[in-house]
ChimeraX commands (.cxc) that place a marker at each C-alpha (Angstrom):
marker #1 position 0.00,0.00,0.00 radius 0.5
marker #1 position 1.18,3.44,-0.82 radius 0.5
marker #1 position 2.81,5.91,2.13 radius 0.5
marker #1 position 0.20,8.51,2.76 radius 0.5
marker #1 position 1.16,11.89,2.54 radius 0.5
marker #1 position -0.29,15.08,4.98 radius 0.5
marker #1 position 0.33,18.30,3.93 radius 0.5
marker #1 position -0.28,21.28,6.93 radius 0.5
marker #1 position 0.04,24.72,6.93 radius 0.5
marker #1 position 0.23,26.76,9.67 radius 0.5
marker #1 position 1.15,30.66,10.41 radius 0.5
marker #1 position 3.52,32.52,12.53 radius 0.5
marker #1 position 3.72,35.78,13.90 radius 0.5
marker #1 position 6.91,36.58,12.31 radius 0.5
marker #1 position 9.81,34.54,9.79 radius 0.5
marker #1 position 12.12,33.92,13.03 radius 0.5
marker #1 position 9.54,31.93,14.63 radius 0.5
marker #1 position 8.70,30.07,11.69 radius 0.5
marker #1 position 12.83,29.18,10.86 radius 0.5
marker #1 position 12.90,28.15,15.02 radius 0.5
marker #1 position 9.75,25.95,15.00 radius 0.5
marker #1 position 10.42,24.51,11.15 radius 0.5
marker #1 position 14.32,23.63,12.13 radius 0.5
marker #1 position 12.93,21.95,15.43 radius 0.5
marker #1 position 10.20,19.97,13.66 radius 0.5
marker #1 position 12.79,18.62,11.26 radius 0.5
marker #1 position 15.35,17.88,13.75 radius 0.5
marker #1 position 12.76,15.76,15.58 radius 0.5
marker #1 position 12.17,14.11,12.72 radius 0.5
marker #1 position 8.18,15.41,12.87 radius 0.5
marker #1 position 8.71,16.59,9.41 radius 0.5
marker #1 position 10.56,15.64,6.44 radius 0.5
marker #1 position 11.08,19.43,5.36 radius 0.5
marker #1 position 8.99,22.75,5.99 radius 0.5
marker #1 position 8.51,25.44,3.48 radius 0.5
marker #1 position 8.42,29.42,4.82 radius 0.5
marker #1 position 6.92,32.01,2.56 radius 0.5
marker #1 position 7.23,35.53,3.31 radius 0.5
marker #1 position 3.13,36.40,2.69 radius 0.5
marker #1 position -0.10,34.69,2.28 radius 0.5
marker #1 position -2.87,36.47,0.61 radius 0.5
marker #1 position -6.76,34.70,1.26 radius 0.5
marker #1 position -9.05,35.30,-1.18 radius 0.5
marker link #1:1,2 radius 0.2
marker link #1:2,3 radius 0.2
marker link #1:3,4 radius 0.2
marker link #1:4,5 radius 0.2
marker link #1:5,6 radius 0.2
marker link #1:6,7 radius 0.2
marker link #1:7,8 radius 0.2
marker link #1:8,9 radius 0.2
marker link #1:9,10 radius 0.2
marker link #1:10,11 radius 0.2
marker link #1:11,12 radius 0.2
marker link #1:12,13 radius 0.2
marker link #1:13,14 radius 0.2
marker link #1:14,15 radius 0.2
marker link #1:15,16 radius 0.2
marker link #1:16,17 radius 0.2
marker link #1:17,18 radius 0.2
marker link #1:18,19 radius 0.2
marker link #1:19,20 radius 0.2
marker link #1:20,21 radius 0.2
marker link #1:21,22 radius 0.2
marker link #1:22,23 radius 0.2
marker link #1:23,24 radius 0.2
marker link #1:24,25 radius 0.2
marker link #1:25,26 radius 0.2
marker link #1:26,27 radius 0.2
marker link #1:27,28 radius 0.2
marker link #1:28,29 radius 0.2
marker link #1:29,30 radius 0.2
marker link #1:30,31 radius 0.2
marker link #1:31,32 radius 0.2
marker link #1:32,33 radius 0.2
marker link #1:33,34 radius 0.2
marker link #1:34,35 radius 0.2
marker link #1:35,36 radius 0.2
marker link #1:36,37 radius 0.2
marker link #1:37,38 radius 0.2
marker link #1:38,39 radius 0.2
marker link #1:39,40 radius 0.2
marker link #1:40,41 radius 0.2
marker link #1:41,42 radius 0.2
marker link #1:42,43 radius 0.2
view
């Protein structure tokens, strides 16, 4: 049977949190990478 894959998003108050939580999560092995944009715009 195939792996399943789970894609989350999540936001931050700021890029510095994001880089400290994202490095943690992949050092833990939660994650297998994390992606950090600068902006989200909701339509």
């Amino acid at each position: 049977m195939p792996e399943k894959i789970l894609l989350a998003l999540s936001t931050f108050p700021d890029a510095e949190t994001a880089r400290r939580i994202s490095n943690e999560l992949v050092a833990q092995k939660f994650v297998a990478c994390a992606n950090i944009l600068p902006s989200v715009e909701s339509i």
